[in-house]
C-alpha positions in Angstrom: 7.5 -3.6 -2.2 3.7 -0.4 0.4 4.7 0.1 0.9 4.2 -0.5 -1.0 5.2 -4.0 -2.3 4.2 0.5 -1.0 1.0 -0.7 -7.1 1.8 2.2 -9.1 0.8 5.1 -11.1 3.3 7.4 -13.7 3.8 11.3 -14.5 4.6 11.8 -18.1 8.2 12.0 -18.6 9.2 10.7 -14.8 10.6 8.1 -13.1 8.4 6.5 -10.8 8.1 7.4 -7.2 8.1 4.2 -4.8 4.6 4.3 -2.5 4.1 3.9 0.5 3.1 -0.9 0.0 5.6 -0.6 2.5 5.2 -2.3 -0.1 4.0 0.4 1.7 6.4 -1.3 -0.4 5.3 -1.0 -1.2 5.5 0.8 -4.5 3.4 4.2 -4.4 3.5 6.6 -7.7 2.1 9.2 -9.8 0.3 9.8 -12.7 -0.8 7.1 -15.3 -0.4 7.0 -19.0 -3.8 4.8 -18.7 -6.1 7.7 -17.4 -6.1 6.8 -13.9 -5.9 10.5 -13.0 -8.8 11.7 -15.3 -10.9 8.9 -14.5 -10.6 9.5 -10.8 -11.4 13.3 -11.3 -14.7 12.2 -12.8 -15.5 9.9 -9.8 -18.2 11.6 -7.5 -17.5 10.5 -3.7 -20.4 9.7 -1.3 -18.8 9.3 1.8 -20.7 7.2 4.4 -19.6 5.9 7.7 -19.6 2.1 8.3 -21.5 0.8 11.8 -19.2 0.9 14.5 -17.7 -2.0 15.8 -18.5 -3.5 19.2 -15.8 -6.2 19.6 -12.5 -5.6 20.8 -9.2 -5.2 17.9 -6.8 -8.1 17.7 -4.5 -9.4 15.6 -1.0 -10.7 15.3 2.4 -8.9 16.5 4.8 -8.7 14.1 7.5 -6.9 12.0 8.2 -6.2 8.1 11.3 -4.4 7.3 10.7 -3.4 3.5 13.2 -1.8 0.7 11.9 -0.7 -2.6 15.2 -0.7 -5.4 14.3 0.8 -8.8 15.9 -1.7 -10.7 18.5 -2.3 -11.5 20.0 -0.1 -9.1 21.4 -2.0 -5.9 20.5 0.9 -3.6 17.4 1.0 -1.9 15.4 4.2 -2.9 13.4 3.7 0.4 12.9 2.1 3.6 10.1 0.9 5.4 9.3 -0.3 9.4 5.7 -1.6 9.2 4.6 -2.8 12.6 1.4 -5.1 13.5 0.3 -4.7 17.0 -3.4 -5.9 18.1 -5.4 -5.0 14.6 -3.1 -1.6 14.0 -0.7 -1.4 11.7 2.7 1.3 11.7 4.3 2.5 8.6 7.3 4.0 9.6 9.4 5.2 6.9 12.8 4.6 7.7 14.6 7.1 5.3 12.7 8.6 1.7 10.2 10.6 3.4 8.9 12.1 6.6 5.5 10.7 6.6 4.5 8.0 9.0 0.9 6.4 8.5 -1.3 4.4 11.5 -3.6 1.9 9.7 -6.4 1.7 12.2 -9.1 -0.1 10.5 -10.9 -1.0 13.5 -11.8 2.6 14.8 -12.2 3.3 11.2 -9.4 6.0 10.4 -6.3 6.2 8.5 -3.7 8.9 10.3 -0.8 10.5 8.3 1.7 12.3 10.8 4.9 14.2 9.5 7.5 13.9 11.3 8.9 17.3 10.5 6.1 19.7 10.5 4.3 18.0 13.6 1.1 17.7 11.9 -1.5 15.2 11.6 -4.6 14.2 9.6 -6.8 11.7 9.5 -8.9 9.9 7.0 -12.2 7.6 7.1 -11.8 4.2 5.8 -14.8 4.5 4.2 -13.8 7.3 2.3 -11.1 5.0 0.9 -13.3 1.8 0.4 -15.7 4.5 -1.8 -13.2 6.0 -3.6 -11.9 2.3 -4.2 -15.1 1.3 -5.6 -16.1 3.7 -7.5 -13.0 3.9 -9.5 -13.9 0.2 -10.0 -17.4 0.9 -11.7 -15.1 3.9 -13.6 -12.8 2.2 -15.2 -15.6 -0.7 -16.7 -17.9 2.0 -18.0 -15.4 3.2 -19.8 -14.2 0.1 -20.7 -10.5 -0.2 -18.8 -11.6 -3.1 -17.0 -8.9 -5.6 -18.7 -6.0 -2.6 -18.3 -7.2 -2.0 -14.8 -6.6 -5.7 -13.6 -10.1 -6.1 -13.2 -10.3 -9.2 -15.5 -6.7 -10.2 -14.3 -6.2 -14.1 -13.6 -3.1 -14.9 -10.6 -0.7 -17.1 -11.8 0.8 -19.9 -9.1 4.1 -22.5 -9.1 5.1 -23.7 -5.8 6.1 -20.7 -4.4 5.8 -18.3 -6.9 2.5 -16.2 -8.3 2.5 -13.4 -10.6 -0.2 -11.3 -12.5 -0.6 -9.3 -15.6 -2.8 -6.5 -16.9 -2.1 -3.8 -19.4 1.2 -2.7 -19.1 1.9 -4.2 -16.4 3.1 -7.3 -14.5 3.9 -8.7 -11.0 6.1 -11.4 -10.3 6.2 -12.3 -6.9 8.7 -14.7 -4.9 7.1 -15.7 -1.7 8.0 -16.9 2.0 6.1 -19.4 4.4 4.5 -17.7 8.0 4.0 -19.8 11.0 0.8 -18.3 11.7 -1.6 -17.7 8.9 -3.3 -14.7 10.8 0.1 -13.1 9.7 -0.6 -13.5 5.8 -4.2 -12.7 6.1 -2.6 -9.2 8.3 -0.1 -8.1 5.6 -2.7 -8.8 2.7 -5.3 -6.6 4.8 -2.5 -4.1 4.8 -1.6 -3.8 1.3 -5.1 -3.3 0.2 -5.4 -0.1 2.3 -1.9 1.2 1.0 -3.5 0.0 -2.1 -6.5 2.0 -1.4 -4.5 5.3 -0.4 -2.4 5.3 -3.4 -5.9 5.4 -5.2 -7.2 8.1 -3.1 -3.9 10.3 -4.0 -3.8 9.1 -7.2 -0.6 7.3 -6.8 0.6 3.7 -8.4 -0.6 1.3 -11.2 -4.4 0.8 -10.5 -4.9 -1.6 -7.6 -7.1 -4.6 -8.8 -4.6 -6.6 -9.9 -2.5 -6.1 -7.1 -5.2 -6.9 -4.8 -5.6 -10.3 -6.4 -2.2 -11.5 -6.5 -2.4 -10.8 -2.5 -5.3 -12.2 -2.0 -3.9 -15.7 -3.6 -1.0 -15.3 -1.7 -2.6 -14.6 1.4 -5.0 -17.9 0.9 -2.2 -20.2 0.6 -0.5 -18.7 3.6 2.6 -17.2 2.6 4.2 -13.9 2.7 5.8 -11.9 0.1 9.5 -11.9 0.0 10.9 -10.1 -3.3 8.0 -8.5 -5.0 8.5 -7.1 -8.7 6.4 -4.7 -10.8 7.7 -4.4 -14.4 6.1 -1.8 -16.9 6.8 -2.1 -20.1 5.8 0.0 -23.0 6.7 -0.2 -26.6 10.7 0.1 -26.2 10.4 1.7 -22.5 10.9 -0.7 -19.5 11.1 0.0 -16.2 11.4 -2.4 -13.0 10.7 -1.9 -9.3 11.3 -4.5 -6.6 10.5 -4.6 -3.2 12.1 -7.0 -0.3 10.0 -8.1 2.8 12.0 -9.0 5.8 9.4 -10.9 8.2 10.3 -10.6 12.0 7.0 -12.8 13.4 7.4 -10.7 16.8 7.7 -7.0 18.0 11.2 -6.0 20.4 11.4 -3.7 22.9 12.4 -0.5 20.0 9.6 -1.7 18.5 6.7 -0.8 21.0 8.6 2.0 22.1 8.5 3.3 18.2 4.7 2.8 19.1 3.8 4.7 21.9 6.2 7.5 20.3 3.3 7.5 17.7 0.4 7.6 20.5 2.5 10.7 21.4 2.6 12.4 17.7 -1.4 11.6 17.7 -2.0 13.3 21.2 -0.3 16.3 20.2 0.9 16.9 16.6 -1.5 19.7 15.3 -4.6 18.5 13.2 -4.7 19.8 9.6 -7.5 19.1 7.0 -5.9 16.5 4.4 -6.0 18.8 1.4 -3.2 21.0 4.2 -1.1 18.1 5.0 2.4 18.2 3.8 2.6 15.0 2.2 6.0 13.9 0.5 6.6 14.8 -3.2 
């Protein structure tokens, strides 16, 4: 669940839109009843650019295969490819949308592509690390730290590791990696979903989210069946998203990625505030 899972965020009288967590499921929303919106709209960005790096990107090759199910529905209500190759990370959805996002922390950038409408744009990390923070240093000045999952403690048996703050609550089922650098990749990943579902005001806020992967990551597992639940007064509603680990990339695979180094050399660039994204 993204992604998403694609965190998540809820417009009044709606059902909740899946993000991007992969999770990216993971899960990706709008709206919240807990003034995520408003609090972001009072947020003033300074955007700064981080030093560049010098060394070269690496990291682990491998696929997640990701479905988000609004529960308790049986049918997937999206589909993700999220592809790790050498510090970059695809997110391919697979069917629910037409936009496809390149994690490229390394050369500092986040690029959406649409698939449809050949267009591309691109956005600094650091714009999303800012935005990321300051919503922080928001939400405890006007004290929504605890609802925010600031203050939120992880929860671990065996296997299993869940969180709750405010409304809501993750309960996470996990799976066991070969090679650690893969946990410590997909955790990297869902804090920039995470991030981008801030900056488009999108999901549940992202703190406690952030924790339960970061515990996750540390004891070198993997997600497998990831559930949010929300749950106010007499209203409950329930989102999972299931990670398929392939610890290696095929032959569709890197051909899936140099179709995207074709999309970024000549889809046309648009600002981000003229990029189609997905309702």
């Amino acid at each position: 669940m993204h992604r998403p899972i694609r965190g998540v965020m809820i417009r009044q009288n709606q059902k909740l839109k899946p993000p991007n967590d992969g999770e990216h499921g993971v899960m990706c929303w709008n709206q919240s009843r807990w003034a995520f919106s408003s609090l972001l709209l009072i947020v003033v960005l300074t955007l700064q650019q981080a030093p560049a790096e010098t060394t070269v990107p690496v990291g682990p090759s491998f696929r997640i295969e990701t479905e988000i199910y609004h529960e308790p529905s049986g049918t997937p209500v999206s589909r993700h490819k999220i592809l790790f190759h050498s510090g970059v990370v695809y997110d391919f959805f697979e069917n629910g949308g037409s936009v496809n996002t390149v994690f490229d922390p390394f050369r500092q950038r986040v690029i959406l592509l649409h698939s449809q409408q050949e267009v591309q744009a691109e956005i600094p990390t650091q714009h999303l690390i800012d935005v990321t923070a300051q919503l922080s240093v928001a939400a405890q000045q006007h004290d929504r730290a605890a609802s925010f999952g600031l203050e939120a403690e992880v929860a671990e048996a065996e296997d299993r590791f869940s969180v709750q703050f405010g409304a809501c609550r993750y309960d996470v089922t996990t799976q066991p990696v070969t090679n650690p650098e893969i946990a410590i990749a997909f955790h990297d990943f869902s804090v920039w979903a995470a991030r981008m579902n801030v900056l488009h005001r999108r999901g549940v806020p992202p703190f406690g989210r952030m924790k339960l992967g970061e515990s996750i990551a540390s004891a070198g597992r993997l997600p497998l069946d990831l559930v949010l639940t929300i749950e106010e007064g007499r209203n409950k509603q329930s989102y999972r998203a299931h990670h398929l680990l392939i610890e290696r990339l095929g032959d569709l695979d890197r051909q899936a990625i140099q179709r995207i180094g074709s999309q970024m050399a000549n889809f046309r660039k648009v600002d981000l505030e003229d990029f189609p994204m997905d309702d």
